[in-house]
C-alpha positions as CSV (number, residue, x, y, z in Angstrom):
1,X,0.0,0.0,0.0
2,X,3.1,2.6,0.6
3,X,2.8,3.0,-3.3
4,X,-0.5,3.5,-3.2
5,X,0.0,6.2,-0.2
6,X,2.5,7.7,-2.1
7,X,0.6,8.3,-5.1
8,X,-2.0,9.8,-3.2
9,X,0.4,12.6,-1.4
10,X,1.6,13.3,-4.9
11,X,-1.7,14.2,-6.0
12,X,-2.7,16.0,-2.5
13,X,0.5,18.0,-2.7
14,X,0.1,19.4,-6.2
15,X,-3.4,21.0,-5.8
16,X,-2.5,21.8,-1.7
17,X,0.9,23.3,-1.7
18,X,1.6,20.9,1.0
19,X,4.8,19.1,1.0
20,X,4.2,15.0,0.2
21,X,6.2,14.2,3.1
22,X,3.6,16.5,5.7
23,X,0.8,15.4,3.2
24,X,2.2,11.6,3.8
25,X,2.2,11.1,8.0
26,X,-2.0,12.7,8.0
27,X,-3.3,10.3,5.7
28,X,-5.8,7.2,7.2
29,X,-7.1,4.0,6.4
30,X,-11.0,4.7,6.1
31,X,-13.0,3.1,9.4
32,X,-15.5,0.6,7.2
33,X,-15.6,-1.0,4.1
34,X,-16.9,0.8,1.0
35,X,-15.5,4.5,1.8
36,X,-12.1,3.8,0.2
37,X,-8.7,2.7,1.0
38,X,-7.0,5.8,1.9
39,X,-8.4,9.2,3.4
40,X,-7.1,12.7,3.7
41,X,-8.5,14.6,6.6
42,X,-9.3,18.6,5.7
43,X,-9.7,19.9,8.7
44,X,-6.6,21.5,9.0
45,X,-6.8,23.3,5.8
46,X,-11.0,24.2,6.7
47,X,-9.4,25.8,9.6
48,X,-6.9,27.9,7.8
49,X,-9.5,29.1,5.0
50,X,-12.2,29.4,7.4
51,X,-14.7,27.2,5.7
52,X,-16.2,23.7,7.0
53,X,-14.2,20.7,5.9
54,X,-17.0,18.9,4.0
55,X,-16.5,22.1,1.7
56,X,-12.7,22.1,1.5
57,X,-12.7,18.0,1.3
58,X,-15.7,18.8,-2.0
59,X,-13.3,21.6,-3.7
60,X,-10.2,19.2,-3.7
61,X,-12.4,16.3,-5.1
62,X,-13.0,18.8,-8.3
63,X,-9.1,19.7,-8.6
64,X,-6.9,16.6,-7.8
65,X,-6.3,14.4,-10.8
66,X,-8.1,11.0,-11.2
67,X,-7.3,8.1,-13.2
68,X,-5.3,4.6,-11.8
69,X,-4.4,3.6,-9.7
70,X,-7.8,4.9,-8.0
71,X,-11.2,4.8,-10.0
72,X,-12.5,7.0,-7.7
73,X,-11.4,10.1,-5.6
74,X,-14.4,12.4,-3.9
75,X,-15.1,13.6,-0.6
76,X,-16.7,11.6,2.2
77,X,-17.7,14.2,4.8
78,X,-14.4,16.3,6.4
79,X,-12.4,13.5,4.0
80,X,-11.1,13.4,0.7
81,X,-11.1,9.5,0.0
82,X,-9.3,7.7,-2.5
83,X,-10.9,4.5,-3.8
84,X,-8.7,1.6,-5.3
85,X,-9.3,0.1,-8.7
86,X,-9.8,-3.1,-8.5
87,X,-7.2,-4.1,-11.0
88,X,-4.6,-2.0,-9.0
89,X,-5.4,-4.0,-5.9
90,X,-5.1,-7.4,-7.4
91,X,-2.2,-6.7,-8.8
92,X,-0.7,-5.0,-5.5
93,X,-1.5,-7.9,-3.7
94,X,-2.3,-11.5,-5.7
95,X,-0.5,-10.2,-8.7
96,X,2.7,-9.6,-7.0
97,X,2.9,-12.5,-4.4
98,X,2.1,-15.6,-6.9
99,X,4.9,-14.6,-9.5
100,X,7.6,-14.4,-6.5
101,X,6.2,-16.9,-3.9
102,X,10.1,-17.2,-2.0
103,X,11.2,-13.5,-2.2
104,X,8.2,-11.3,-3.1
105,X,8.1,-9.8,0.8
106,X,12.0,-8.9,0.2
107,X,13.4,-5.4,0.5
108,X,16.3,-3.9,0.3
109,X,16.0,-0.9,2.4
110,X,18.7,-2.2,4.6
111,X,21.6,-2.9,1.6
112,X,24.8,-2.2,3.1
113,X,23.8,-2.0,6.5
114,X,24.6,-4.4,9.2
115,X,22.7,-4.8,12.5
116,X,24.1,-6.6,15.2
117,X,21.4,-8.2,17.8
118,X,22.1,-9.7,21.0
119,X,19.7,-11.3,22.3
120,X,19.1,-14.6,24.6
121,X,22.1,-14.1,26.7
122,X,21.3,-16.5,29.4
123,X,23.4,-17.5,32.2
124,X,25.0,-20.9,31.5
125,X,25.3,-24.0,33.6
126,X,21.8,-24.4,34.0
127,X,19.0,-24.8,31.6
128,X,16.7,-21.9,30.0
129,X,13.8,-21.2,32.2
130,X,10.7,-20.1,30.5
131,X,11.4,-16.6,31.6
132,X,14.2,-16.9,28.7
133,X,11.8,-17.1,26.4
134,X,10.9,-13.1,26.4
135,X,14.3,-12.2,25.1
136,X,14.7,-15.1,22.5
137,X,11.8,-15.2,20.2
138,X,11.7,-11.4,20.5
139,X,15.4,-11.7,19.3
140,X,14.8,-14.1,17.2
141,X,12.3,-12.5,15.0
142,X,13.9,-9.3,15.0
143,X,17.1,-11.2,13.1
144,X,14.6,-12.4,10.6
145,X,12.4,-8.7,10.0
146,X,16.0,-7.1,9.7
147,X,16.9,-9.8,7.2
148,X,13.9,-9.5,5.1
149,X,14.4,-6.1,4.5
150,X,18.0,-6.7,3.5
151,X,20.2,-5.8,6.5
152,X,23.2,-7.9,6.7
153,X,22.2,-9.4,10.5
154,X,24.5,-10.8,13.0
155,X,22.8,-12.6,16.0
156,X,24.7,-12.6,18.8
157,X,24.2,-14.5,22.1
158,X,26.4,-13.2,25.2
159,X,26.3,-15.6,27.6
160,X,26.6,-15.3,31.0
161,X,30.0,-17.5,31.3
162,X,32.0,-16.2,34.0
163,X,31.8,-15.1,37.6
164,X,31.6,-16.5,41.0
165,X,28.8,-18.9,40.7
166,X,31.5,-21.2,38.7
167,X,33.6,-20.9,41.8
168,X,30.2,-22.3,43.7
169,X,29.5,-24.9,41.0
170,X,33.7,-26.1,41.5
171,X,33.2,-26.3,45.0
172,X,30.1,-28.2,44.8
173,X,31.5,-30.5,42.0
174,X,34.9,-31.2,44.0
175,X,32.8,-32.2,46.8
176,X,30.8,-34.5,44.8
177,X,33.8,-35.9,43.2
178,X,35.2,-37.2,46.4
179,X,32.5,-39.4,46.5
180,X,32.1,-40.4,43.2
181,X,34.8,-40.0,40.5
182,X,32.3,-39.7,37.5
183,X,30.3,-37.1,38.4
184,X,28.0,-35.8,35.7
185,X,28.4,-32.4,34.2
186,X,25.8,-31.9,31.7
187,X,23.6,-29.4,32.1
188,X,21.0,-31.2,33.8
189,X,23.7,-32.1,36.5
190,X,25.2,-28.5,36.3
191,X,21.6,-27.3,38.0
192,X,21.9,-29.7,40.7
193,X,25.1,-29.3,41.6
194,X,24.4,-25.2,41.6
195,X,21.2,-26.1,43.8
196,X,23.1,-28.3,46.4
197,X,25.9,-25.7,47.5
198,X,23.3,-23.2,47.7
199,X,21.6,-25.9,49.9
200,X,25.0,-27.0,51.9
201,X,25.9,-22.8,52.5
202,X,23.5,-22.2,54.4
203,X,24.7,-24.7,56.5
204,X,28.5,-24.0,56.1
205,X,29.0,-20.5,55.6
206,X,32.8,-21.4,54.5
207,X,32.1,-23.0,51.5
208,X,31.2,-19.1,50.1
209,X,34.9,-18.5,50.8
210,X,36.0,-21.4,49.2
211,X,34.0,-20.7,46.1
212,X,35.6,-17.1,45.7
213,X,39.0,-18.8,45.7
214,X,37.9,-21.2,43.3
215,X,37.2,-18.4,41.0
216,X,39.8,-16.6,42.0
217,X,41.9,-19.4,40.7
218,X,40.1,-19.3,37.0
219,X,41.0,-15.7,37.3
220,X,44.5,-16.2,37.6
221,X,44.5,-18.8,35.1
222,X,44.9,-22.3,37.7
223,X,45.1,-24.9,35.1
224,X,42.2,-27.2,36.6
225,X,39.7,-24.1,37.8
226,X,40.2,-23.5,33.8
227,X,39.9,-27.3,32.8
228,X,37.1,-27.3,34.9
229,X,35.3,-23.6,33.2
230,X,35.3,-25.1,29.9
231,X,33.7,-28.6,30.6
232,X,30.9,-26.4,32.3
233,X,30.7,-24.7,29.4
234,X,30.9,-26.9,26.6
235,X,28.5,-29.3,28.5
236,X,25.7,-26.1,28.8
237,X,26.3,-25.2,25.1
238,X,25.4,-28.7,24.0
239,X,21.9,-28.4,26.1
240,X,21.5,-25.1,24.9
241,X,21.9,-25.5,21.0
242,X,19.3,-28.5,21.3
243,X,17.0,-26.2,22.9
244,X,17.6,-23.7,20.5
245,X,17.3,-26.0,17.6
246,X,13.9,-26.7,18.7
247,X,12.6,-23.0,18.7
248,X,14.0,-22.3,15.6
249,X,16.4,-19.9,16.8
250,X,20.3,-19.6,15.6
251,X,22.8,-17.4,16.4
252,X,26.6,-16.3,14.6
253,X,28.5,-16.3,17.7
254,X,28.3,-17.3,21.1
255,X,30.8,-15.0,22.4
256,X,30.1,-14.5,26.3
257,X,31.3,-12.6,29.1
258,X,34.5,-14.2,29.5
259,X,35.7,-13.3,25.7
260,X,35.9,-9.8,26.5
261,X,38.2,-10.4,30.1
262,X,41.3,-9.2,28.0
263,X,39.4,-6.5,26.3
264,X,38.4,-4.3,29.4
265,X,41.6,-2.7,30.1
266,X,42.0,-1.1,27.1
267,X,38.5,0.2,27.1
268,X,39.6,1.3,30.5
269,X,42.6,3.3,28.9
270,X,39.9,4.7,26.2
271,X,37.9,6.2,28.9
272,X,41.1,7.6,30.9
273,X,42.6,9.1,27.6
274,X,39.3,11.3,27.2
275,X,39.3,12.3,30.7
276,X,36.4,10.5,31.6
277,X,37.3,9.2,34.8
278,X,36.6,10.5,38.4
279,X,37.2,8.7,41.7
280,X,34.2,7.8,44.0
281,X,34.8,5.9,47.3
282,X,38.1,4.5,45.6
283,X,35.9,3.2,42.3
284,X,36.6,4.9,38.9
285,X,33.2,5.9,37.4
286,X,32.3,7.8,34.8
287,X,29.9,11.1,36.4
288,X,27.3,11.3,34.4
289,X,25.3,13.8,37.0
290,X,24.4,16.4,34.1
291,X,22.6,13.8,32.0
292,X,20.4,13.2,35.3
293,X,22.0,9.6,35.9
294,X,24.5,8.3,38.5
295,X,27.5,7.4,38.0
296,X,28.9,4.6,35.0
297,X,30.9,2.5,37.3
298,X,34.2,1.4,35.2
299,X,36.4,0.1,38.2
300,X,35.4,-1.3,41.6
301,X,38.1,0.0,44.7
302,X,39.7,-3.0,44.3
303,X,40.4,-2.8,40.8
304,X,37.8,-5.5,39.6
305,X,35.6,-4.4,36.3
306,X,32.1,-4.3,35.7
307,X,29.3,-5.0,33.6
308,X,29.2,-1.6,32.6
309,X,33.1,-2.1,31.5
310,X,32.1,-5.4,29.7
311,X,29.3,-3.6,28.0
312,X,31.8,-0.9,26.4
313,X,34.0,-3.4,25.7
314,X,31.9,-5.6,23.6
315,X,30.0,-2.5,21.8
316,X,33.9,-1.4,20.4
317,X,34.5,-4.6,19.4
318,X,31.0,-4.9,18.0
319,X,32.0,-2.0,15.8
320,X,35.4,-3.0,14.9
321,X,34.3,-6.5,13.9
322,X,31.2,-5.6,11.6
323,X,31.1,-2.0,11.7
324,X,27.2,-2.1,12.6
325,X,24.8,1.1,12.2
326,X,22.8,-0.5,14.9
327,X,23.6,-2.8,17.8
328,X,20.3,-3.9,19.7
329,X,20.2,-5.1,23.0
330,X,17.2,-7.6,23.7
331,X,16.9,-7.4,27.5
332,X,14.2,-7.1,30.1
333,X,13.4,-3.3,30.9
334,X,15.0,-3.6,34.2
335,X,18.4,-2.9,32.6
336,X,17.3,0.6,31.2
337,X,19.4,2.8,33.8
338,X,22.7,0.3,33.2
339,X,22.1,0.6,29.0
340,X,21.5,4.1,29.0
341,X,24.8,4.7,31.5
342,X,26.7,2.3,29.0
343,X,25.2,4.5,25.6
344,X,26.0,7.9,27.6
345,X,29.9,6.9,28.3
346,X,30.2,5.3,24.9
347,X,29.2,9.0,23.2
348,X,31.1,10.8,25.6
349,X,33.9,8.7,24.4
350,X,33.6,10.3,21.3
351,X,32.0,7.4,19.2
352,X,29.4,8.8,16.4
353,X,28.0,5.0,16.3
354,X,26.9,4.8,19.6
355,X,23.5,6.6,18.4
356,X,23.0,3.1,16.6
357,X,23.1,1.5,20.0
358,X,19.9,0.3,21.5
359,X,17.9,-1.2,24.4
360,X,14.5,-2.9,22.8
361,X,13.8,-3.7,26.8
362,X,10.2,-5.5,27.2
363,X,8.1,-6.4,30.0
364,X,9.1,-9.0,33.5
365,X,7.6,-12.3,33.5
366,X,6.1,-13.3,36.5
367,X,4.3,-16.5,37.7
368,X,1.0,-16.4,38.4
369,X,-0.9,-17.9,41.8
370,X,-0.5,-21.6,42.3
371,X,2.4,-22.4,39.4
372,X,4.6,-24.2,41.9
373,X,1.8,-25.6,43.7
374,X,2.2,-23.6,46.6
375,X,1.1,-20.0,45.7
376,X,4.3,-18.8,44.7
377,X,4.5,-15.6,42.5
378,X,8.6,-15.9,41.8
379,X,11.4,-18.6,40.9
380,X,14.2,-19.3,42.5
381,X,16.9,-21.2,40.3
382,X,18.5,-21.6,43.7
383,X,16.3,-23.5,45.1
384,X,15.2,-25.5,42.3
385,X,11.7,-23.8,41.9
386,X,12.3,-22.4,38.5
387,X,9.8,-23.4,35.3
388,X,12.4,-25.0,32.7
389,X,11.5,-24.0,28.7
390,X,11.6,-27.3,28.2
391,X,9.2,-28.4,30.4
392,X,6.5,-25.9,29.2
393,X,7.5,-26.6,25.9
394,X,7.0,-30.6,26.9
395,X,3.9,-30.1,28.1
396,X,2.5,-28.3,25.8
397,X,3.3,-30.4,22.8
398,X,1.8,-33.3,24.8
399,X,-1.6,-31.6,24.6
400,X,-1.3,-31.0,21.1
401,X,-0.9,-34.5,20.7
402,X,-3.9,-35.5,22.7
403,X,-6.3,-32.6,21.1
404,X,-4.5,-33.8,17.4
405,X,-4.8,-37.6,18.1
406,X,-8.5,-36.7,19.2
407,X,-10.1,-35.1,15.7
408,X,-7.3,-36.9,13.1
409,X,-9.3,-38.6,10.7
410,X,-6.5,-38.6,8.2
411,X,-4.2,-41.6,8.1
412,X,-1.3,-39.1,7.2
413,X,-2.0,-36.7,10.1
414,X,-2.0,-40.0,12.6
415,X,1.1,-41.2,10.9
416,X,3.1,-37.8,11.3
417,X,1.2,-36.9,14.7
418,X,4.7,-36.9,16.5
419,X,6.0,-33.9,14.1
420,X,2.9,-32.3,14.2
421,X,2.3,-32.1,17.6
422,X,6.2,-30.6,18.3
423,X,5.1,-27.4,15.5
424,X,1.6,-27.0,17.0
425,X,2.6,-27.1,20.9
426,X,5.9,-25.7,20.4
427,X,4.1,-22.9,18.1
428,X,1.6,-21.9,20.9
429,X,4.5,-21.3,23.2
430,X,6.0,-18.9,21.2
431,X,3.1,-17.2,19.4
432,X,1.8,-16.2,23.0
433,X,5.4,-14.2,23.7
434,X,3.5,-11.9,20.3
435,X,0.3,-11.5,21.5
436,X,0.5,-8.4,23.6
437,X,3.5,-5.7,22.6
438,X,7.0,-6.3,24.1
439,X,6.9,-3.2,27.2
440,X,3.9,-5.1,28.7
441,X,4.4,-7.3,31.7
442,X,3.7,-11.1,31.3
443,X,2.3,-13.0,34.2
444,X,2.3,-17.2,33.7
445,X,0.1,-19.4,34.1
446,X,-0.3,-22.9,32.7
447,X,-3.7,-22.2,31.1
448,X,-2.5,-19.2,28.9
449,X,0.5,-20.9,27.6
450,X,-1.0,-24.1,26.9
451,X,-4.0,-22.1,24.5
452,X,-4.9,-23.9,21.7
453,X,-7.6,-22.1,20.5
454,X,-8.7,-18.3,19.9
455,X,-6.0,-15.8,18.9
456,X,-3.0,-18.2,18.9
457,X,0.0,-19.8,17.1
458,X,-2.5,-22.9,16.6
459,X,-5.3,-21.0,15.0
460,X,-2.8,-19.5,12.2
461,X,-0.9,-23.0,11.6
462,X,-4.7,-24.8,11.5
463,X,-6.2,-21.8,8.9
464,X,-2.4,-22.3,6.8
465,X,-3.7,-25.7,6.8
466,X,-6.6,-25.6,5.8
467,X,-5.6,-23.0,2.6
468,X,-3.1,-26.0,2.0
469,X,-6.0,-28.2,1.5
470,X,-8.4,-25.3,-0.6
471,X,-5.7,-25.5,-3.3
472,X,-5.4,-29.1,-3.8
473,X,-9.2,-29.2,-4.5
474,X,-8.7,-27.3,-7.5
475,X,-6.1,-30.0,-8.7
476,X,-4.4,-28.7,-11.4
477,X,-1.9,-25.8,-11.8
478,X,-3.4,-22.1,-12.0
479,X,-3.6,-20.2,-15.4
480,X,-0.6,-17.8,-16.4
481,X,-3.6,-15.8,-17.0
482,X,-6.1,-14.5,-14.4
483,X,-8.9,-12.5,-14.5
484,X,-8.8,-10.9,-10.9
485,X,-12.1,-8.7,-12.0
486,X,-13.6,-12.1,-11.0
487,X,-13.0,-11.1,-7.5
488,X,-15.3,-8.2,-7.2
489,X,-17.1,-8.5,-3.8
490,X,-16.4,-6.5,-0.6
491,X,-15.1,-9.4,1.3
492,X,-12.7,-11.1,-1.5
493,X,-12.0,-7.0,-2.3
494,X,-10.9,-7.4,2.0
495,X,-8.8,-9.7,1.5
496,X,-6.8,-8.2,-1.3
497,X,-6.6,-4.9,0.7
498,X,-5.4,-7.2,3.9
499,X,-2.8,-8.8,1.3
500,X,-1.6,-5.7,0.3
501,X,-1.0,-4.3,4.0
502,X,2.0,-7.2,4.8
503,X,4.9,-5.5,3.7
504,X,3.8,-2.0,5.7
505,X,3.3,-4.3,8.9
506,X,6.9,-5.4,8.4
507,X,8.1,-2.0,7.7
508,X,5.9,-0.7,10.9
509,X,7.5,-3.9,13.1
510,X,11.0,-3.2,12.1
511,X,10.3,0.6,12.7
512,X,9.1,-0.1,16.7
513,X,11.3,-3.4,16.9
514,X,8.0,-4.8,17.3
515,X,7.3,-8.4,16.3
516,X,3.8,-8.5,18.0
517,X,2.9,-6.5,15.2
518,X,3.4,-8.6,12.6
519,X,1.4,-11.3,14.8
520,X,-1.7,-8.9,14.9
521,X,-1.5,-8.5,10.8
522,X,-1.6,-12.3,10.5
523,X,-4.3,-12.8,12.7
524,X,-6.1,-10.1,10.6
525,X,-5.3,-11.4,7.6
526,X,-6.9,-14.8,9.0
527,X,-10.1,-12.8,10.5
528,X,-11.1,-11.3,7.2
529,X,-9.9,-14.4,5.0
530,X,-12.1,-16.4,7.3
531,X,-15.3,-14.1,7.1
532,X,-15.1,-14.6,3.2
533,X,-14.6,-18.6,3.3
534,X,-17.8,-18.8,5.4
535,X,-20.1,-17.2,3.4
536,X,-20.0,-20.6,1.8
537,X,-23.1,-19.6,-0.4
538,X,-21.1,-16.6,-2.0
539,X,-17.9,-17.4,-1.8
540,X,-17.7,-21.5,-3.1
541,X,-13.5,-21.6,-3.9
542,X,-13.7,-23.8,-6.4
543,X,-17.1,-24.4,-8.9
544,X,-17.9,-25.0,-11.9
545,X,-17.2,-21.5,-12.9
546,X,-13.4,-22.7,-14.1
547,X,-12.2,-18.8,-14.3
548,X,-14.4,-17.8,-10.8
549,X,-12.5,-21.1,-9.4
550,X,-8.9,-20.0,-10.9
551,X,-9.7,-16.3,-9.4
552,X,-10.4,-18.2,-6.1
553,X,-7.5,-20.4,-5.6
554,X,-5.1,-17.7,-6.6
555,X,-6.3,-15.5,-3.7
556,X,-6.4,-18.5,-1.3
557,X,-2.6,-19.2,-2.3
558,X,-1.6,-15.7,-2.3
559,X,-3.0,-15.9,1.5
560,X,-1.3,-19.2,2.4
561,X,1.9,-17.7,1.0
562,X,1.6,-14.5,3.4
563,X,0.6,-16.6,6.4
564,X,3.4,-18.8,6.1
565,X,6.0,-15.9,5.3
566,X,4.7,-14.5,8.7
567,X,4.8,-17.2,10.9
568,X,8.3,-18.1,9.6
569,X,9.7,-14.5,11.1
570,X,7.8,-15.4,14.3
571,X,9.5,-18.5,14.4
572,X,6.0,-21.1,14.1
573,X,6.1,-24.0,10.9
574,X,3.1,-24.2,8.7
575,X,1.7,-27.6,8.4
576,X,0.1,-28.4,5.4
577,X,-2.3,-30.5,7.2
578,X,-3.7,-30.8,10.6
């Protein structure tokens, strides 16, 4: 529709001596069917010629040009509306998506620009909770938005692979040892072993000292604290790529805290060159006092470095790897202050980039009454009452199975009902992380993330199932040549103007970093597609009217094409049946 938009500011501008880009940001999508596609609101210019906008909206309808793409342009009360022909709709929307079906949502508004997204960025050693979630798909789909509008996208995932709870996890696995020389160290085992000295401290206060020298060790470079550091390490990774794998998320590097230990110093120097430094209580800090913030801690009193230190480390080294004009952070909201301290020092540093840097920060998950059986609003991975991914994942994929197994009455579906139940189940996970934009808070609860039905990943994947199926009814290919003036009623005219609207949801998402709002275009697109395929009567697919029928499927495929482009950059599958 941008075209469409475009055109219409064009015209607007030439009889208004308003610029197209102020004519551009006022224009509106019509509230109901049947008063056009696009409407300019007069009441601006009523107010600056002192007469009502009905009349200024009727004077502009006798001056702007007409002719395609709009058949009609004329005034609808204070608006001047502009009303699609149909062939320019068909051809804006069927017309462009059957000829390209793998690349026809493509852009290349990002050519020669890289974005770098971290996102994910769990602490290792113990397995994702579903609280990880959040940052992931968000993540996730941002890499694949950024992508189809040809940014050259590098997914990072900055682990949380260093500090002291290694210290507490070689203390608890030396004490485990002495008891049994083959002690596990997979991921599963990590947890438990981080659970039990949390368990055995409060009973033996020494074992925290113990665990700082431990990690003390790794610091200095002890060759089994370091031996030790990259079994943990290797042994999460392997969990967490098989987890990974099964939401359909990737990444280019998993470079984690611990690559940038050697880096920090020299970022240190950076700051000290530009006379950024101040003391505070011993510490080094950056003041930041006239940009109403405290101070950007660089150096602890006793010399140790910080996040914030870690943060400007990797952001330099960010740039000097892949020279970015945006670096997104994908992190809960809590870290504003510490992001906008880090983005502050890096521009008083002197670094133009550092306008490309940003937080897309998004609402705390929280657990709803009765999730661990006893009331509990919170998890503790220290005590071992923390929801796994995996589990909720689990779980839900187990009722898709039962509901699935329940209704199959094709031999196909029973025979794949494994498969199908991991991209339904696994699908309603992540679709619900879309449903509501990213700054809103999340509570969990087992009944919301085990929704099958209503607005949900498992409504889109059945309706892209059920267009699978429209289009093998037809059984044979479509004509080169379609007569789209065959699709001439409101609702089939709805559909083409939803069609049309994909590529300006992706634009809009990419604008906001928001990937809920490509969720709300597909179940849109669904809504009105739906509306049409029920007025059975009206609206038969295929008939015995051969070029009604080819008109028909085409629009169905063009649909099934969209849907499945837009759960792929959610991260759902389409099944072709279900």
């Amino acid at each position: 529709m941008q075209e469409f938009y475009a055109e219409a500011s064009r015209r607007l501008a030439a009889i208004t001596g308003i610029s197209e880009a102020d004519i551009l940001p006022v224009l509106q999508r019509p509230p109901k069917p049947g008063m056009g596609e696009i409407g300019f609101p007069c009441f601006s210019l009523a107010k600056e010629q002192k007469i009502s906008p009905p009349q200024v909206a009727q004077e502009l309808a006798g001056k702007i040009q007409t002719g395609a793409p709009f058949a009609e342009i004329k005034q609808v009360g204070p608006y001047l509306n502009f009303f699609l022909s149909q062939t320019a709709l068909a051809e804006n929307s069927v017309g462009r998506i059957l000829p390209a079906p793998e690349n026809w949502w493509r852009s290349d508004a990002g050519k020669d620009k890289t974005v770098v997204i971290d996102y994910s960025s769990p602490n290792i050693a113990k397995p994702l909770g579903v609280h990880h979630i959040r940052s992931t798909m968000l993540g996730a789909a941002l890499c694949r938005l950024y992508a189809a509008r040809g940014w050259r996208v590098v997914a990072v995932n900055h682990l949380g692979d260093w500090g002291t709870n290694f210290g507490q996890l070689m203390v608890s696995y030396k004490r485990a040892e002495a008891d049994n020389p083959n002690v596990p160290v997979d991921i599963d085992a990590l947890l438990k072993l981080y659970v039990k000295f949390h368990a055995d401290a409060e009973h033996d206060e020494t074992l925290n000292d113990e665990a700082r020298n431990w990690f003390k060790k790794l610091e200095d470079g002890d060759s089994e604290a370091v031996r030790l550091w990259k079994v943990f390490v290797e042994e999460s990774l392997k969990g967490l790529k098989n987890l990974y794998q099964r939401l359909n998320v990737s990444f280019d590097h998993y470079t984690g805290e611990s690559f940038f230990n050697d880096k920090m110093e020299e970022t240190a120097a950076r700051i000290a060159a530009r006379n950024l430094l101040t003391k505070s209580d011993g510490a080094q800090v950056v003041d930041l006092e006239k940009y109403d913030m405290p101070p950007c801690l660089i150096k602890k009193s006793d010399g140790a470095t910080t996040y914030a230190t870690r943060d400007l480390a990797a952001a330099e080294y960010r740039q000097r790897e892949y020279g970015f004009a945006k670096c997104l952070y994908v992190v809960a909201n809590q870290q504003e202050l510490h992001f906008r301290q880090v983005f502050q020092t890096l521009e008083l540093m002197g670094y133009d980039w550092a306008s490309g840097c940003e937080h897309v920060k998004f609402g705390m998950l929280s657990f709803g009454k009765g999730v661990f059986g006893d009331g509990n609003v919170t998890g503790s991975t220290r005590k071992g009452n923390v929801i796994f991914l995996e589990d909720v994942l689990d779980r839900a994929v187990a009722q898709a199975k039962e509901i699935i197994s329940e209704n199959a009455r094709d031999d196909e579906i029973k025979r794949d009902l494994d498969a199908l139940a991991e991209q339904v189940g696994v699908g309603a996970i992540v679709f619900s992380e879309f449903l509501q934009r990213r700054m809103k808070d999340v509570t969990f609860t087992w009944e919301k993330a085990l929704n099958l039905h209503g607005d949900s990943g498992p409504y889109l994947q059945y309706t892209h199932a059920r267009l699978s199926s429209l289009k093998g009814r037809f059984g044979r290919e479509l004509p080169q040549e379609i007569n789209y003036a065959r699709l001439a009623s409101e609702s089939e005219r709805a559909v083409m103007l939803a069609l049309s609207g994909f590529s300006g949801a992706l634009d809009r998402a990419l604008a906001e970093n928001e990937p809920s709002i490509v969720a709300e275009y597909l179940l849109e697109l669904c809504s009105v597609f739906n509306r049409m395929f029920t007025d059975k009567e009206n609206h038969r697919i295929v008939s015995e009217d051969e070029e009604l029928s080819a008109a028909r499927v085409a629009l169905v495929e063009a649909v099934r094409l969209t849907l499945a482009e837009g759960l792929r950059l959610l991260g759902l599958e389409a099944p072709v049946k279900m």
